[in-house]
VOGU-3710 file (C-alpha; in Angstrom, 3 decimals, decimal comma):
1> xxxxxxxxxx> -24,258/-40,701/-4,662  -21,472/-40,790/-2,544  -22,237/-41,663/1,162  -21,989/-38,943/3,754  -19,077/-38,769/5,506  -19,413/-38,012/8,962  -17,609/-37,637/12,345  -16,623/-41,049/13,770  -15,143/-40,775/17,436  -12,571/-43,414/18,203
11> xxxxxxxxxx> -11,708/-42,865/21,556  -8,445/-40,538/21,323  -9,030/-38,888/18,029  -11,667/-37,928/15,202  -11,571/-39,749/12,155  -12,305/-38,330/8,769  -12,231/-34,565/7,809  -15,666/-33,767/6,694  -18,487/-33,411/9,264  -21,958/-32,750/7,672
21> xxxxxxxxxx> -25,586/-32,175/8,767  -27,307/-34,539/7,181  -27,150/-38,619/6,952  -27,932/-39,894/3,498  -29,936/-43,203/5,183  -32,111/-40,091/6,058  -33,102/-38,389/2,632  -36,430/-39,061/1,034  -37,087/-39,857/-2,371  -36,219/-37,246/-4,769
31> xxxxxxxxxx> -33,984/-35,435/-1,879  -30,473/-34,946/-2,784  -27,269/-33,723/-0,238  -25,106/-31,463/-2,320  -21,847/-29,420/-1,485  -21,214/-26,189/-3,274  -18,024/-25,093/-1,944  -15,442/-24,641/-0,969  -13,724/-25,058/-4,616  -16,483/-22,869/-6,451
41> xxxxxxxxxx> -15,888/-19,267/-7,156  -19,531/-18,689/-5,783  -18,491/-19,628/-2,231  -15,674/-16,752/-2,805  -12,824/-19,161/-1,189  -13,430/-21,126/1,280  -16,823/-21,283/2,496  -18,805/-24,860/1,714  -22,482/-24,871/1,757  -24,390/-28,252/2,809
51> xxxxxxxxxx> -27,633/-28,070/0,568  -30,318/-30,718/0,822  -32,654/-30,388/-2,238  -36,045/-31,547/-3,381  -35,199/-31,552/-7,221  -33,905/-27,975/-8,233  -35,606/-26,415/-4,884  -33,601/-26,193/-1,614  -34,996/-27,201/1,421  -32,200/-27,106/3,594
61> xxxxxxxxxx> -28,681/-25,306/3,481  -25,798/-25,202/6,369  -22,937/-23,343/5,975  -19,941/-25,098/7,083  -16,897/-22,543/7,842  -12,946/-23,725/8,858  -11,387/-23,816/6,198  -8,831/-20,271/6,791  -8,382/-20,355/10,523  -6,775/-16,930/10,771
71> xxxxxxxxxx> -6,931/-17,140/14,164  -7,171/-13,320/14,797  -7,734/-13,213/18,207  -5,126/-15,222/19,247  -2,579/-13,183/17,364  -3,663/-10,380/19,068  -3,562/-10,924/22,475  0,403/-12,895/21,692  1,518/-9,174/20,810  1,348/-5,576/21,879
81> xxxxxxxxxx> -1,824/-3,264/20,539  0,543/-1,640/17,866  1,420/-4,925/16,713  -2,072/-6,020/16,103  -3,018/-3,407/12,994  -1,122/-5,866/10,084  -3,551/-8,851/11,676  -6,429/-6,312/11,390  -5,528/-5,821/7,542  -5,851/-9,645/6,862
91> xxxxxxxxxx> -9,652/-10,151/8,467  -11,365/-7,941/5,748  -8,573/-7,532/3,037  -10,840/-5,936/0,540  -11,099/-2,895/2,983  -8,227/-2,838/5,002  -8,096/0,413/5,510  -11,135/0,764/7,221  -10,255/-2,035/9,317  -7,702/-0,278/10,694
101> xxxxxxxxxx> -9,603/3,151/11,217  -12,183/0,833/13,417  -9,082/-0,729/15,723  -6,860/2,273/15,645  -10,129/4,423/16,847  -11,101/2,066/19,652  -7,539/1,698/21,041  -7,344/5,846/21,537  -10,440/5,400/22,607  -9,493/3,246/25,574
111> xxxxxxxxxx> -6,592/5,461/26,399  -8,736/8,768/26,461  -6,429/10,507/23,132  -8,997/10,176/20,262  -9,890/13,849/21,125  -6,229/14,664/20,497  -5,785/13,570/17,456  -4,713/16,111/14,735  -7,569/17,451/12,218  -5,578/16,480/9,595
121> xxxxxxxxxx> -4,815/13,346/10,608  -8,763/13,068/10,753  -9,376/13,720/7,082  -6,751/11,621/5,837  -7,829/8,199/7,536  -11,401/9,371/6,495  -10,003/10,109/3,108  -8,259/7,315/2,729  -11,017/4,671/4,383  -13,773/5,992/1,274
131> xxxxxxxxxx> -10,921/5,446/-1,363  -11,242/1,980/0,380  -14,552/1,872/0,662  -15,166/1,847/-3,085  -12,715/-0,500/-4,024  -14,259/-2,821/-1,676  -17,460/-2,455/-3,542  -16,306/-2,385/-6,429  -15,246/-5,904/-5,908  -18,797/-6,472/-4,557
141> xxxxxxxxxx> -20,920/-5,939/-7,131  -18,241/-7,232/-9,990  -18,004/-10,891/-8,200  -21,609/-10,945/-8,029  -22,155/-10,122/-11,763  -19,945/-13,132/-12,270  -21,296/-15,380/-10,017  -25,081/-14,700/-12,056  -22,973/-14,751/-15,549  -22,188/-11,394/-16,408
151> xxxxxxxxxx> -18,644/-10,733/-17,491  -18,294/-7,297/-18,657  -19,186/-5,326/-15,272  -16,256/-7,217/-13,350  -13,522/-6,233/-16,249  -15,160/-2,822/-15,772  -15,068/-2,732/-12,151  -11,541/-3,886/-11,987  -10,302/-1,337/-14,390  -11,306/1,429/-11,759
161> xxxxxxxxxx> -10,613/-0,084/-8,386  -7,028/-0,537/-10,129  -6,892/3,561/-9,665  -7,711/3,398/-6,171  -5,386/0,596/-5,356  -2,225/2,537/-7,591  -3,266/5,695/-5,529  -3,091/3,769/-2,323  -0,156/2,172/-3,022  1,066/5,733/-3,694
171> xxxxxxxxxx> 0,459/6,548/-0,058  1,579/3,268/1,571  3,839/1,152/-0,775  1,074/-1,577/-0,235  -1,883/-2,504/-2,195  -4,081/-4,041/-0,318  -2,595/-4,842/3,284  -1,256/-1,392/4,173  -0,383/-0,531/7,754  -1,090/2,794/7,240
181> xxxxxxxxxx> -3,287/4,115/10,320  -1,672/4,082/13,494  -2,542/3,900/16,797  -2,664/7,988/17,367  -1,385/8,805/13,975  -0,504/7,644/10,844  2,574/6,226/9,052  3,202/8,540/6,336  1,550/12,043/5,556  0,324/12,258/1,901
191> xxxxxxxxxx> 2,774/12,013/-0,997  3,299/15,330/-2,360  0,766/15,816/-5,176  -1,719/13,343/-4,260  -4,216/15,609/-3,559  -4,478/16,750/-6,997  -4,304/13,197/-8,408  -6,909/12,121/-6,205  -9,668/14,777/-7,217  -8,707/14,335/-10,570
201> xxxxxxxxxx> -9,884/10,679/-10,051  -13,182/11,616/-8,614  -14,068/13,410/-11,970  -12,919/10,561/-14,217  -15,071/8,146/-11,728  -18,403/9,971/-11,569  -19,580/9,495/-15,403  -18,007/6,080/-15,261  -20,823/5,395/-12,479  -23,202/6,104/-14,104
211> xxxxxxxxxx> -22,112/4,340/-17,250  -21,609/1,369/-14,714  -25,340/1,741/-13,311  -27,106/1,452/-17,034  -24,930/-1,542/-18,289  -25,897/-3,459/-15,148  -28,186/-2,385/-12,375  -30,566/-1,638/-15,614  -29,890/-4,909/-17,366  -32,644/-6,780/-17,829
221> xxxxxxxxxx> -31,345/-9,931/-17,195  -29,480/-8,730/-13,704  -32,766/-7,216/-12,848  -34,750/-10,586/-13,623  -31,961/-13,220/-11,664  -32,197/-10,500/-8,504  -35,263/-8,679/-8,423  -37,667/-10,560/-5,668  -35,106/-12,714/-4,933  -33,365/-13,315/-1,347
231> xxxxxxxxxx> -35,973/-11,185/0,273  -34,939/-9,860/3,589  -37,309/-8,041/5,767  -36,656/-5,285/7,771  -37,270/-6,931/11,044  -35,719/-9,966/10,446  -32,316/-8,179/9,427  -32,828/-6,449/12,817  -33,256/-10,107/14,101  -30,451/-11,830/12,789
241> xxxxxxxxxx> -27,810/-8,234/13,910  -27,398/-7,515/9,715  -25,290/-4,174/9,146  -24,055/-2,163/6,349  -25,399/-2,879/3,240  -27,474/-5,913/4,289  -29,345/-3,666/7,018  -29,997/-0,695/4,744  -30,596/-2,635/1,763  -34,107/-4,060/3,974
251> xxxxxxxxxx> -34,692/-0,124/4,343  -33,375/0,900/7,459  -31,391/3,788/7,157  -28,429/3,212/10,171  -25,274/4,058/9,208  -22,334/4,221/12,378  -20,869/6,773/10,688  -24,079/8,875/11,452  -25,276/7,289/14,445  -21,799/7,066/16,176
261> xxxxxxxxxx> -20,556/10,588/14,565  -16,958/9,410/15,062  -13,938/10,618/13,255  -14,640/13,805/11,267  -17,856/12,426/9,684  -19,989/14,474/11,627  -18,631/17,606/9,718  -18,920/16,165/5,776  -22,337/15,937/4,176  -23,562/12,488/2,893
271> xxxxxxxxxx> -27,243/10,776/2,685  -27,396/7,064/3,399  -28,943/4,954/0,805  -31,514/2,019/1,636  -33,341/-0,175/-0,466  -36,781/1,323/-1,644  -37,976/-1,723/-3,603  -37,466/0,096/-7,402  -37,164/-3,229/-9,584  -38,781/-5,856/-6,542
281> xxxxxxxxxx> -39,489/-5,562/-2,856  -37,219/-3,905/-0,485  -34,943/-6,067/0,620  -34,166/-8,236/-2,169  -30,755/-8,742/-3,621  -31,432/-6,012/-5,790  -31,770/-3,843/-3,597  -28,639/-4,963/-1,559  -26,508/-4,316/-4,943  -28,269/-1,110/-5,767
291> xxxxxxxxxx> -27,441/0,124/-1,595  -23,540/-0,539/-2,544  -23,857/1,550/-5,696  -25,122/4,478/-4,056  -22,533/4,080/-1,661  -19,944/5,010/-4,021  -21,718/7,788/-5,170  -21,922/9,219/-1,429  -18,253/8,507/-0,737  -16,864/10,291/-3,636
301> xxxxxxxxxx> -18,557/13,081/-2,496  -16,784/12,584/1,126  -13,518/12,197/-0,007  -13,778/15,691/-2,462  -14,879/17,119/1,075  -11,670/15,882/2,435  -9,600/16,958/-0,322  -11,318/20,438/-0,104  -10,516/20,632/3,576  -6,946/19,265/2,984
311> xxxxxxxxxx> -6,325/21,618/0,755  -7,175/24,994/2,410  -8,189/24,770/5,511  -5,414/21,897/6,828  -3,001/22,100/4,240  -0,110/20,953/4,395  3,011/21,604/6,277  6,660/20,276/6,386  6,784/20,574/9,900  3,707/18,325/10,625
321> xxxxxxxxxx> 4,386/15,176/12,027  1,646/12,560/11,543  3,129/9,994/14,163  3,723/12,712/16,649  0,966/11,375/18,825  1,655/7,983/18,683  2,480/6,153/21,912  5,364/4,696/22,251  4,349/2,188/25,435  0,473/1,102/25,458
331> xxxxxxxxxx> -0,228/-0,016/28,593  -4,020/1,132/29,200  -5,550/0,890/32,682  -7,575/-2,594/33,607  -10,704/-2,072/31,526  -13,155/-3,833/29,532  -13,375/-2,415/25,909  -15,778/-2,420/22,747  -15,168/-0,119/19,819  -17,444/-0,201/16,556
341> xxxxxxxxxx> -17,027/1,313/12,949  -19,055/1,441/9,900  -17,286/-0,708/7,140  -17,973/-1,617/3,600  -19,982/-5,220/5,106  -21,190/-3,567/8,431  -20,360/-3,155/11,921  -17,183/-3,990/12,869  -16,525/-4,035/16,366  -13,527/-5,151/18,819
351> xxxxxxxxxx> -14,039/-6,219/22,167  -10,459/-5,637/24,486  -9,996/-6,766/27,920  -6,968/-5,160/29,399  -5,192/-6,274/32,516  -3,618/-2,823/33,611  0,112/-4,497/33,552  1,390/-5,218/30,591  1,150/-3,860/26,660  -0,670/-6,661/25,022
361> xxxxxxxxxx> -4,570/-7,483/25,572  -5,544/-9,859/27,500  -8,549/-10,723/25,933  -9,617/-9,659/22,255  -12,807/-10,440/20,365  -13,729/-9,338/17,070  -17,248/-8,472/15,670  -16,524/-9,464/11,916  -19,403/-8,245/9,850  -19,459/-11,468/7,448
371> xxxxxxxxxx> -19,922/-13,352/9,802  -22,974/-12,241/11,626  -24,546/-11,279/7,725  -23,872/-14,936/6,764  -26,389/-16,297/9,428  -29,194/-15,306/8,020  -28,304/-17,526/5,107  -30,042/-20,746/6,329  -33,512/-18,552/6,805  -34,198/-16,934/3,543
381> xxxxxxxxxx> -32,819/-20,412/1,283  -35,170/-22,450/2,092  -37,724/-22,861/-0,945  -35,815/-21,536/-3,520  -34,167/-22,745/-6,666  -30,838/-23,864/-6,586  -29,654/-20,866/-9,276  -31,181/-18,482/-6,831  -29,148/-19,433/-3,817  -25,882/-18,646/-5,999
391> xxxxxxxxxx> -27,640/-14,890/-6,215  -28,423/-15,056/-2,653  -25,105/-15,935/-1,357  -22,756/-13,079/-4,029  -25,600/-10,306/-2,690  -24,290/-11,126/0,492  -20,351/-9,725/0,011  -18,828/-12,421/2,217  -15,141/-12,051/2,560  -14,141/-15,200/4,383
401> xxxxx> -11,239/-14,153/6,084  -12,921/-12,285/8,913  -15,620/-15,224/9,216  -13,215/-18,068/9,671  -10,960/-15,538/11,476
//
């Protein structure tokens, strides 16, 4: 083995590039230090995990993050609130969209419009934010069956998040960083004949969920590599902050979308699914997949709501202007701000400071889901097989570029 490379201080600078928990003069017999990441497709990107093993069994792992450095924050306060939405896009980039629903919502928040904001409007970013929603897990549960060995659910998975993507693209000319939702508006109104497209893509998707739940999420194999495994309890994902998936998977149903009512949620119909323990105990990775298949279950039936409503009751109208509201100076009063939405991973939240004089933030913090979801990490490895951490860690649905933001 190698010897561990650690930080050496010499004076002015740090030598060497890779800091690490552990010394190897400290391992017992039979203990190994081994680095899974950030090269392997299990770490999705950029993420390395410092495991100490006894044999196959892990009694030790530290994640070790900066290795992106998107340096969101920064960005944000060096430009004006507009400015900040295409910076929002790249934290989460599997669901940008809903990223920019959470910061456009807190920002009208802080300057008293989001009660002004057209109904139609409303339904579109809602609309448009559940499109997003299952692509997001769509990629979710496909990487994971990958990262336990199963090929065909990914190929399957990818064939129908294309449609979402091609009908988002349709709306913004992007397909995955769009710049669509606006601070009081949005940039475009719907192509003409997306509607119709769209519901027509709910009925090809519903039967193709169900196919999708038999080939996998009934799979004996899947059920046997996740089933019991990664266990987290109910009040230690309350302990650790968990959200989304992670949170309900343990069995607690919170959902922001209910809890907050924000946006137009509060008039659609939707259950929230949590983790009842079916093929393990609650909690288990399982369980955490099975929570992200329901999902997209619940928000196909929000978005034919919002195609319903779109359709008759806010139809539209060659008059209607969707960026009609939105400001052209933000300069919001000296305030302290935090605004939270429900996205595919969890809560995301942003934190603005504003000084009163001039059009950028002066402070800006961002609660990235990921992040907080990946702490728990460290608690429920220790004592398992090596294989199972790989199951532990693609349950998790870690994008890295809003942890190493």
């Amino acid at each position: 083995m190698s010897k561990t490379i650690q930080y050496q201080y010499d004076q002015n600078h740090l030598t060497n590039s890779a800091p690490t928990f552990y010394k190897e003069s400290d391992l017992k017999d039979g203990e190994m230090l081994l680095n899974i990441g950030p090269h392997h497709p299990s770490t999705h990107g950029v993420l390395r995990l410092e495991v100490l093993s006894d044999g196959e069994y892990i009694k030790e792992v530290v994640p070790h993050l900066g290795y992106l450095h998107r340096c969101f924050e920064k960005h944000a306060e060096s430009v004006g609130f507009p400015k900040v939405i295409p910076f929002v896009d790249r934290m989460d980039y599997a669901a940008a969209m809903n990223s920019e629903h959470a910061y456009a919502m807190g920002v009208e928040k802080m300057l008293g419009i989001d009660d002004k904001i057209p109904p139609r409007v409303e339904y579109i970013r809602v609309l448009v934010a559940e499109l997003n929603r299952i692509a997001s897990h769509f990629l979710a549960i496909g990487t994971f069956g990958i990262d336990i060995g199963a090929t065909t659910p990914f190929l399957w998975v990818m064939r129908d998040r294309e449609h979402i993507l091609r009908l988002l693209e349709w709306i913004t000319g992007a397909r995955m960083l769009y710049n669509y939702i606006w601070i009081g508006g949005l940039y475009y109104d719907l192509p003409v004949g997306f509607e119709e497209k769209c519901g027509e893509f709910v009925q090809y998707l519903k039967p193709k969920l169900d196919e999708f739940k038999e080939l996998l999420m009934e799979n004996k194999i899947f059920i046997e590599r996740t089933a019991n495994i990664g266990v987290i309890s109910r009040d230690l994902a309350i302990n650790y902050g968990l959200s989304g998936p992670m949170l309900r998977g343990s069995g607690l149903k919170y959902d922001l979308r209910k809890v907050d009512a924000y946006s137009v949620y509060p008039e659609l119909e939707f259950n929230i699914p949590v983790g009842e323990g079916k093929m393990g105990q609650v909690g288990d990775c399982w369980d955490r997949t099975d929570v992200r298949l329901q999902e997209c279950y619940e928000s196909l039936h929000i978005i034919s709501q919002c195609l319903d409503v779109l359709t008759k009751k806010h139809k539209r109208d060659k008059d209607f202007d969707p960026q009609a509201l939105v400001p052209k100076k933000i300069r919001p009063v000296k305030m302290d701000y935090y605004a939270r939405a429900e996205n595919p991973k969890g809560e995301l939240g942003f934190y603005f400071r504003s000084s009163g004089k001039s059009d950028q933030p002066l402070r800006v913090k961002a609660r990235a889901c990921s992040y907080v979801n990946l702490s728990i990490l460290p608690e429920i490895a220790k004592g398992v097989p090596l294989a199972d951490l790989i199951a532990i860690m693609g349950s998790f649905d870690v994008v890295m570029g809003e942890v190493d933001r």
